[in-house]
DSSP file (Angstrom, degrees, kcal/mol; ACC not computed):
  #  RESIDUE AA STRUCTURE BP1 BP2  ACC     N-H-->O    O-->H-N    N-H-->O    O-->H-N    TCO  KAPPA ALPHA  PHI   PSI    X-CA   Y-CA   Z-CA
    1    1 A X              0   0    0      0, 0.0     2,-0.0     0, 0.0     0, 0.0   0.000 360.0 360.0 360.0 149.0  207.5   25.4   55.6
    2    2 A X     >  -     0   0    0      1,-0.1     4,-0.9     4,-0.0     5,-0.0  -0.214 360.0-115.1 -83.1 174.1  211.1   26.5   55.0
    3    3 A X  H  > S+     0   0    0      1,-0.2     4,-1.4     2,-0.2    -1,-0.1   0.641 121.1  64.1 -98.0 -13.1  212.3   30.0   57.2
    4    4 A X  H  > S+     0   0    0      2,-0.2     4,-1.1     3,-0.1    -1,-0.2   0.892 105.8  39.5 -81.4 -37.5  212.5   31.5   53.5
    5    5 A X  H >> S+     0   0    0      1,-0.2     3,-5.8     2,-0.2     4,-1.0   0.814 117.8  55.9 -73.1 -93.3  208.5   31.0   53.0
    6    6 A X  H 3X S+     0   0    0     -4,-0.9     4,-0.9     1,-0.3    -1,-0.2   0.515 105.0  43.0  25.3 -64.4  208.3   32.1   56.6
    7    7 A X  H 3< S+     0   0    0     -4,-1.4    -1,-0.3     1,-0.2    -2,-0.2   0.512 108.2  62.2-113.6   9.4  209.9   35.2   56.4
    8    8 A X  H << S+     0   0    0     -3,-5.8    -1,-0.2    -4,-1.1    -2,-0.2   0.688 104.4  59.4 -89.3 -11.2  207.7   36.2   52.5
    9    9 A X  H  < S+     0   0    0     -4,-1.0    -2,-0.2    -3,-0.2    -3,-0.1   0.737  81.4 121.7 -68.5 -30.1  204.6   36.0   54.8
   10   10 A X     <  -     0   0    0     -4,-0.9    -3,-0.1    -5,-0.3    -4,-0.0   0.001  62.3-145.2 -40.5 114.6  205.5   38.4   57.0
   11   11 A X        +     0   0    0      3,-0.0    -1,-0.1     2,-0.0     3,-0.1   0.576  67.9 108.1 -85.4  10.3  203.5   41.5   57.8
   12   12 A X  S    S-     0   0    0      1,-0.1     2,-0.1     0, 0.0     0, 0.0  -0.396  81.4 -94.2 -66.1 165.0  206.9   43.9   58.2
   13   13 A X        -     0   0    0      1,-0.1     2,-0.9    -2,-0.1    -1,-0.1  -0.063  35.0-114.5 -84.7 165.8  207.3   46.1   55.6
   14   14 A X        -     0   0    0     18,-0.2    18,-2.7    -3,-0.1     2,-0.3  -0.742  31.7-138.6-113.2 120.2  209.3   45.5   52.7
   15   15 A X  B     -A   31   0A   0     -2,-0.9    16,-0.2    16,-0.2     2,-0.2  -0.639  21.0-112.5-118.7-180.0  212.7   47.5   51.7
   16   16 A X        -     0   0    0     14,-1.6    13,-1.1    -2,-0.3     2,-0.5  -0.525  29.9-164.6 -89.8 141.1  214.2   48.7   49.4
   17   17 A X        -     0   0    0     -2,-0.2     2,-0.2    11,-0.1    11,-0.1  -0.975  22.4-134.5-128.1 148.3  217.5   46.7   48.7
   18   18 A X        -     0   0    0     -2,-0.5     7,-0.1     1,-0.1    10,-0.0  -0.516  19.1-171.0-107.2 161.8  219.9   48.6   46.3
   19   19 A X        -     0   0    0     -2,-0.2    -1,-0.1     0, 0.0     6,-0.0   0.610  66.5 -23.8-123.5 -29.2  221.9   47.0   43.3
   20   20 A X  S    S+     0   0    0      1,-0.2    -2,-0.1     0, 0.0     5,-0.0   0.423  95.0  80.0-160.2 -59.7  224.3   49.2   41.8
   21   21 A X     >  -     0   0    0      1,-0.1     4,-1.2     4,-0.0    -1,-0.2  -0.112  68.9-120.6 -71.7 173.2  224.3   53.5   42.0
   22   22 A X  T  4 S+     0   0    0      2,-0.2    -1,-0.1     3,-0.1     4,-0.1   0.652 118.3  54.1 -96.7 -33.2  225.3   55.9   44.5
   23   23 A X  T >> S+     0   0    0      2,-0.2     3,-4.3     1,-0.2     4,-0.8   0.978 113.2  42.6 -68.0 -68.7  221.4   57.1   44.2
   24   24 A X  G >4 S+     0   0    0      1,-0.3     3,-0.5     2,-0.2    -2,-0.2   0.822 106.4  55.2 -54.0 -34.9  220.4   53.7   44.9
   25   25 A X  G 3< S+     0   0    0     -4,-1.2     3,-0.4     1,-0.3    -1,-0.3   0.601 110.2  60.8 -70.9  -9.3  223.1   53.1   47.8
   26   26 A X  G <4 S+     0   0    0     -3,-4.3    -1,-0.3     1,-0.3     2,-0.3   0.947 103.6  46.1 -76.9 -57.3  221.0   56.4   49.0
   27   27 A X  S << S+     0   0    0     -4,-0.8     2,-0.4    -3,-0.5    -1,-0.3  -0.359  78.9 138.7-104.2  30.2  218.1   54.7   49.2
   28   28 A X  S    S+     0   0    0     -3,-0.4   -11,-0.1    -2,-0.3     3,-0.1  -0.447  73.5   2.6 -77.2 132.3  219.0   51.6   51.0
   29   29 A X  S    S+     0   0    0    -13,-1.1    -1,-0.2    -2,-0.4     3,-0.1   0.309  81.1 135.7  70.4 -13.2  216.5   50.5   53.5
   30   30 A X        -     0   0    0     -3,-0.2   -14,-1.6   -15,-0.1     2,-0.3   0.121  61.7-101.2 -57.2-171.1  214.1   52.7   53.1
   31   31 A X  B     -A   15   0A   0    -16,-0.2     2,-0.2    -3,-0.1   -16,-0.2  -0.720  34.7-126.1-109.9 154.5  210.3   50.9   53.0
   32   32 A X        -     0   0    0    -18,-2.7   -18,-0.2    -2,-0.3    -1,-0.0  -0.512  25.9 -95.9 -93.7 160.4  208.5   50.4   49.8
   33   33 A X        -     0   0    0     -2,-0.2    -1,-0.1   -20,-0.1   -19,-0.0  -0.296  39.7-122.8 -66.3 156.9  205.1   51.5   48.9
   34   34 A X        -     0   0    0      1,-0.1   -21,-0.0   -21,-0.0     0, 0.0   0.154  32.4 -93.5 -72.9-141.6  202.2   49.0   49.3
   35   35 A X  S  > S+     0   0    0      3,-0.1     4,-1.9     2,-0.1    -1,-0.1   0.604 119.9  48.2 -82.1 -42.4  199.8   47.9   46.6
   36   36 A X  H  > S+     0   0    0      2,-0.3     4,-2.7     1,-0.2     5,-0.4   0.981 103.4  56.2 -83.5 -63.6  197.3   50.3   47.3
   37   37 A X  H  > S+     0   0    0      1,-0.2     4,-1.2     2,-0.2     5,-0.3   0.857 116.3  39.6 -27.7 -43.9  199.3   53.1   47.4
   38   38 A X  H  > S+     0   0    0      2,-0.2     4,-2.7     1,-0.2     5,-0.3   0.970 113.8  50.1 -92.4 -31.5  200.5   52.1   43.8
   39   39 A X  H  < S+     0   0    0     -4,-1.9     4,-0.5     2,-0.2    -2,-0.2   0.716 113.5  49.1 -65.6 -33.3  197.5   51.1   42.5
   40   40 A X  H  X S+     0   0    0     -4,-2.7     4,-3.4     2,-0.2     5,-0.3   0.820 111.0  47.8 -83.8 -54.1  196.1   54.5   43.8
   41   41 A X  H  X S+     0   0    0     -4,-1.2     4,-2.2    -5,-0.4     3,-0.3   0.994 111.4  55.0 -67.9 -59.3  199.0   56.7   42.3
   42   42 A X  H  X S+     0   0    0     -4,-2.7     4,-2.1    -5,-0.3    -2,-0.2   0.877 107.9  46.9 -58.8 -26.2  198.5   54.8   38.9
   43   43 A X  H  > S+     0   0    0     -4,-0.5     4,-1.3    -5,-0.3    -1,-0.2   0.903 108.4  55.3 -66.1 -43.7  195.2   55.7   38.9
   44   44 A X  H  X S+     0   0    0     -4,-3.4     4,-0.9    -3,-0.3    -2,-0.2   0.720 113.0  44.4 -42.7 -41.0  196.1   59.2   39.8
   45   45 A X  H >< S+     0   0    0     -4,-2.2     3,-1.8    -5,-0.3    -2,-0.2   0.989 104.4  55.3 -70.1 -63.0  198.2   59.2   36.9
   46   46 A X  H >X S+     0   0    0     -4,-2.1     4,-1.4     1,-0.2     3,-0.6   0.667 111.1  54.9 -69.0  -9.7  196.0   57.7   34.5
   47   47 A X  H 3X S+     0   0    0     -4,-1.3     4,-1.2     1,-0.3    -1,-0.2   0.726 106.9  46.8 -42.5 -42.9  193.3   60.7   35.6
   48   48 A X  H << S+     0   0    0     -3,-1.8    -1,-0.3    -4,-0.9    -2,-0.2  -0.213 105.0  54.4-120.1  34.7  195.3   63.3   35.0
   49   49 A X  H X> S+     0   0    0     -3,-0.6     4,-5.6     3,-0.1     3,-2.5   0.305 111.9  50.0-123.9 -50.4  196.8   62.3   31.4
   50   50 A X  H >X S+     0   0    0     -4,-1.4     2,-3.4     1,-0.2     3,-2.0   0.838 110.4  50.4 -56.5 -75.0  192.8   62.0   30.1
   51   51 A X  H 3< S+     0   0    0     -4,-1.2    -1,-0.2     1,-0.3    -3,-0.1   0.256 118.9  35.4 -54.6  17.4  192.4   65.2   31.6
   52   52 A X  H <> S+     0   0    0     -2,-3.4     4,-1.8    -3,-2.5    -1,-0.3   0.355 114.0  59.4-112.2 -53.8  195.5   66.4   29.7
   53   53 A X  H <X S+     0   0    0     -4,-5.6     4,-2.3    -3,-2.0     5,-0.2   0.917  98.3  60.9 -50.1 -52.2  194.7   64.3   26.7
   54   54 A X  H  X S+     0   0    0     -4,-0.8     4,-3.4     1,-0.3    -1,-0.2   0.814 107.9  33.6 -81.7 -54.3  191.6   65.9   26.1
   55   55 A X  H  > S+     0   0    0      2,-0.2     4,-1.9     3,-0.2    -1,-0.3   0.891 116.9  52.7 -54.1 -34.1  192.3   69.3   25.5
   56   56 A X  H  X S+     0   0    0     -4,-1.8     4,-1.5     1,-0.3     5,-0.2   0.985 113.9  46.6 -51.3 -78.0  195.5   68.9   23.9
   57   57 A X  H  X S+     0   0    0     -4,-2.3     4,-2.1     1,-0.2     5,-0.3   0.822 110.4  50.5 -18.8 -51.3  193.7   66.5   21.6
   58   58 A X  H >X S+     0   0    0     -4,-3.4     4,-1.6    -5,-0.2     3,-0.7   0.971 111.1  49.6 -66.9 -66.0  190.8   68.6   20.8
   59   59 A X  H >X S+     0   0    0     -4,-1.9     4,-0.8     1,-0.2     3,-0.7   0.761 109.9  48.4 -50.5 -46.9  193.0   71.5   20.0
   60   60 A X  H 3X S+     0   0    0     -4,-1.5     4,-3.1     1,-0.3     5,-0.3   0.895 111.8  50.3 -55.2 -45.7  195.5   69.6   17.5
   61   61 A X  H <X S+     0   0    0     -4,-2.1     4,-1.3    -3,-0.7    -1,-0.3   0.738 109.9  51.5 -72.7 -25.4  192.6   68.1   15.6
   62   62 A X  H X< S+     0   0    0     -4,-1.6     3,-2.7    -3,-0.7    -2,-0.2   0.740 108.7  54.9 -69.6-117.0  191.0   71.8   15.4
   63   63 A X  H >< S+     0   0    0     -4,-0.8     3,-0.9     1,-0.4     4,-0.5   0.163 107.8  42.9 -45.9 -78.8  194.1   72.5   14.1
   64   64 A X  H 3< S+     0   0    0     -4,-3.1    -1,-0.4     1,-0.2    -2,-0.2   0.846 107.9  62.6 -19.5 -51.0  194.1   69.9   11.3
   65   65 A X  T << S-     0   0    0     -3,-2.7     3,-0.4    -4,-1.3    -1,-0.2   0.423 119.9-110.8 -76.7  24.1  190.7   70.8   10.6
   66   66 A X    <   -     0   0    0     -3,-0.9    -2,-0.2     1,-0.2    -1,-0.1   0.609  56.2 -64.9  50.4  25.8  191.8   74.2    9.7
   67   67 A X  S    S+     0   0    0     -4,-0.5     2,-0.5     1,-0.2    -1,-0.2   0.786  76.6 167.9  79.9  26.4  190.4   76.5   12.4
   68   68 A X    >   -     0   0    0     -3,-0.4     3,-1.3    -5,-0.1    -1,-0.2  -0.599  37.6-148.6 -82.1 126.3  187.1   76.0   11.8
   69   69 A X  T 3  S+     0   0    0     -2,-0.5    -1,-0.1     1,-0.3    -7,-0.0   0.642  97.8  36.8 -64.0  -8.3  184.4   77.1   14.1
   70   70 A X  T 3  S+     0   0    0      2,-0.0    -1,-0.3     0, 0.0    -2,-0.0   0.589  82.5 128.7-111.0  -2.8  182.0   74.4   13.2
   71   71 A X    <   -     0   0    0     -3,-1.3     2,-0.7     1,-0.1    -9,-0.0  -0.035  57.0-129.4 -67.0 150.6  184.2   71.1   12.7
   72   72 A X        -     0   0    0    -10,-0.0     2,-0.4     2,-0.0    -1,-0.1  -0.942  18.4-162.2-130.3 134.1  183.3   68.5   14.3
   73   73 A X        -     0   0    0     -2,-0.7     2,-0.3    -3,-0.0   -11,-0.1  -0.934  10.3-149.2-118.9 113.8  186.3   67.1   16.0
   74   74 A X        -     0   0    0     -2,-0.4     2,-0.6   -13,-0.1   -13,-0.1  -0.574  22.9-164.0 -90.7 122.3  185.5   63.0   17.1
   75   75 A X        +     0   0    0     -2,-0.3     2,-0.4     2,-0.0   -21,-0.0  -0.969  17.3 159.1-104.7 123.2  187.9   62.5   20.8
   76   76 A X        -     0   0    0     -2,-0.6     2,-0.7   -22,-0.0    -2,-0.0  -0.997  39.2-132.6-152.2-174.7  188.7   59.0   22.1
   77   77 A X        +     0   0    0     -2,-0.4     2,-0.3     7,-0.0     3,-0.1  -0.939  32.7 152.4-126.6  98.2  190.7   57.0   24.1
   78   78 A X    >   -     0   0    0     -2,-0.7     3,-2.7     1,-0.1     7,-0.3  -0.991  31.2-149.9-103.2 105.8  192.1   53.6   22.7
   79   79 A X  T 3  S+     0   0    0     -2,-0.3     6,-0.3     1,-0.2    -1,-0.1   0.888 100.5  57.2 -62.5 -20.5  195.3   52.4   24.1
   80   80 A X  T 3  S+     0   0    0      4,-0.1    -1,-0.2    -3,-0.1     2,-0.1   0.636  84.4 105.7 -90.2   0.2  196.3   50.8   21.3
   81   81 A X  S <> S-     0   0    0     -3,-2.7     4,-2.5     1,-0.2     5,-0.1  -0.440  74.7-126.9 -60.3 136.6  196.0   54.4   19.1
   82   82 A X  H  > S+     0   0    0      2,-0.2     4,-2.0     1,-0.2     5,-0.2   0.869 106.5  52.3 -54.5 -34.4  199.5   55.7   18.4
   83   83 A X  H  > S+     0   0    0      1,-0.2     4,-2.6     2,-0.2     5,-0.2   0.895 111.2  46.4 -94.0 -11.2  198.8   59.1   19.8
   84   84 A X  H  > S+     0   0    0     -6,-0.2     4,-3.2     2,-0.2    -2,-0.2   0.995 115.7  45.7 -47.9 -63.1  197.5   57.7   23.1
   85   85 A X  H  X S+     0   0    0     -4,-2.5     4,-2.3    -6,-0.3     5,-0.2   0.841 117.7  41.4 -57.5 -53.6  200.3   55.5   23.2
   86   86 A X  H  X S+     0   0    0     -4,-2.0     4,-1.3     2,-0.2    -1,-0.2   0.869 114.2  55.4 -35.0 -71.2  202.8   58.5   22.2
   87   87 A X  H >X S+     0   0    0     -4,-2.6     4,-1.5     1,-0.2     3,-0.9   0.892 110.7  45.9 -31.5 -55.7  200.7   61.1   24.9
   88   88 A X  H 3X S+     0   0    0     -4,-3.2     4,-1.7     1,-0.2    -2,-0.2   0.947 114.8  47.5 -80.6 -40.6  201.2   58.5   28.0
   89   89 A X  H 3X S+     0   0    0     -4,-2.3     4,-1.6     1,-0.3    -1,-0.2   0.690 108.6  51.0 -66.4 -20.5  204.9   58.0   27.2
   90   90 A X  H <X S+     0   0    0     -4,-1.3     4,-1.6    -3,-0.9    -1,-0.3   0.986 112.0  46.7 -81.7 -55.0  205.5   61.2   26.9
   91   91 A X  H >X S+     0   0    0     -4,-1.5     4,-2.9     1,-0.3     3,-0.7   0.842 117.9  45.1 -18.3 -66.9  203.7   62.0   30.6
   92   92 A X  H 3X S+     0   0    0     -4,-1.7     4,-3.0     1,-0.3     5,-0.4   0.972 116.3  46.7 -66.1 -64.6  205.6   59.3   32.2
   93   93 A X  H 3< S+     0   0    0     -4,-1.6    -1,-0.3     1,-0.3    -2,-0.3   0.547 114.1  44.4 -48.5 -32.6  208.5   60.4   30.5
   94   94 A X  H X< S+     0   0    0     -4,-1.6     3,-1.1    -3,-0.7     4,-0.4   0.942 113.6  46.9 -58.3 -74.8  208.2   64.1   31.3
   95   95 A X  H 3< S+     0   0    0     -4,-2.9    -2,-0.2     1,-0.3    -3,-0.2   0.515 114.1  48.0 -84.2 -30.5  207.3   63.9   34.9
   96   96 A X  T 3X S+     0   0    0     -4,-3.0     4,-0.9    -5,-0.1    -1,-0.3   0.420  86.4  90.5 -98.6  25.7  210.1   61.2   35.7
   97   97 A X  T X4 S+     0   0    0     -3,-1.1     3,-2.2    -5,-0.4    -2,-0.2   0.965  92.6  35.7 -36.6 -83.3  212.6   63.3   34.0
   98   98 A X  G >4 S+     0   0    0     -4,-0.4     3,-1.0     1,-0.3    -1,-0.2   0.574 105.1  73.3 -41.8 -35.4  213.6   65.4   37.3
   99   99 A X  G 34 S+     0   0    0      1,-0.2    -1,-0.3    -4,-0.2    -2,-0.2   0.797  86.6  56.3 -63.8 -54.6  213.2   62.6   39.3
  100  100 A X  G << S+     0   0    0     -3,-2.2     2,-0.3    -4,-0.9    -1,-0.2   0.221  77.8 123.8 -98.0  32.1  216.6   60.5   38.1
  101  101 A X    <   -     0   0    0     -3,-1.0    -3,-0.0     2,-0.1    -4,-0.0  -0.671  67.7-112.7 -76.0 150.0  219.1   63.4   39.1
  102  102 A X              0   0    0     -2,-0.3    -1,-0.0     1,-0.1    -2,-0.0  -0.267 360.0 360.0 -57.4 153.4  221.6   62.6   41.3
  103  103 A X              0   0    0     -3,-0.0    -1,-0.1     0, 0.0    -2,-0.1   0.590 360.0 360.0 -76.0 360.0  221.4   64.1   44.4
């Protein structure tokens, strides 16, 4: 094995190595998150946008239906629906908004 295979095996932690910004030159060295840790925060995420979705959803489609106390208003979850798709982008979009100011 080559010292380059050698040194992707490696159970130290992995950093961050910066490419271009003054933010990024900020962030130089720090350690990256594992797998689990992202896999765990995207799961976290995708939790808390159905538990977003749902009211929102419910209420717009009562809206549509004109404010009626009996309608019966059908909820689901498809990624490939436009206002899923629309909902999560907006989440993502929202929530790292704050996130890319400079410091």
């Amino acid at each position: 094995m080559s010292a380059t295979a050698n040194k992707v095996k490696s159970s130290a932690p992995r950093l961050y190595e910066p490419h271009a910004t003054r933010r990024m030159e900020s962030l130089a060295g720090m350690p990256l998150a594992s797998f689990k840790a992202r896999a765990a925060a995207f799961l976290f995420d995708m939790v808390l946008i159905l538990i977003l979705y749902i009211p929102v959803m419910w209420l717009l489609k009562w809206l549509v239906a004109g404010r009626k106390v009996g309608a019966h208003i059908d909820i689901s979850w498809d990624f490939h629906e436009l206002s899923n798709v629309i909902f999560t982008l907006l989440y993502f979009g929202l929530s790292l908004f704050g996130a890319m100011e400079e410091p």
